[in-house]
N, C-alpha and C positions, 0 to 999 in steps of 0.2 A: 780452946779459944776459937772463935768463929774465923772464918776469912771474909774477906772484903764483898764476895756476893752472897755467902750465906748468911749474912748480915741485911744487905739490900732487900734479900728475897722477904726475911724475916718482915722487915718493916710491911712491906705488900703484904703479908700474912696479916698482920692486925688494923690494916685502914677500914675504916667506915663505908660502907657502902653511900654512894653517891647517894644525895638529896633528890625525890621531884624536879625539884629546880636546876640541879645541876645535871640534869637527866636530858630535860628538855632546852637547855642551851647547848650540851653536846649535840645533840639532834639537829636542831638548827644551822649549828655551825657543819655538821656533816654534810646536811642538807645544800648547806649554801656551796662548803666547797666541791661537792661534788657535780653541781652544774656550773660552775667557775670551769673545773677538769672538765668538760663536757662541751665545752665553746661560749657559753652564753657572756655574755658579758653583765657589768654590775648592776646595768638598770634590766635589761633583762631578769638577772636575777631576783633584785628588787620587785618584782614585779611577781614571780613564781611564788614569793615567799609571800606575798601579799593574798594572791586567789587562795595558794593550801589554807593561810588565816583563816580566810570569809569560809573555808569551805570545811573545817576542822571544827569552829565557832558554827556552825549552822545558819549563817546569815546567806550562804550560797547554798544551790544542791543541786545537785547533776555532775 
């Protein structure tokens, strides 16, 4: 009989590899809270997350 975290562990053994998409909202979300931790505030942030866009998109360069 398994115990209660060789059971847990088990489960994490056969999950799916995250999606593209759920690849690129972790990212974001790291993104965001790590200049949150950092001091910026939300419009600041709003704003970081907006230039990396323009500048990932190639609508910016430099």
């Amino acid at each position: 009989m398994h115990s209660a975290s060789a059971a847990r562990s088990d489960s994490f053994d056969h999950q799916e590899p995250l999606s593209r998409q759920e690849m690129h909202q972790l990212t974001l979300f790291k993104w965001r809270y790590s200049l949150e931790a950092l001091g910026f505030d939300a419009y600041e942030v709003d704003q970081l997350m907006f230039l990396t866009w323009l500048r990932a998109t190639r609508r910016v360069h430099g």
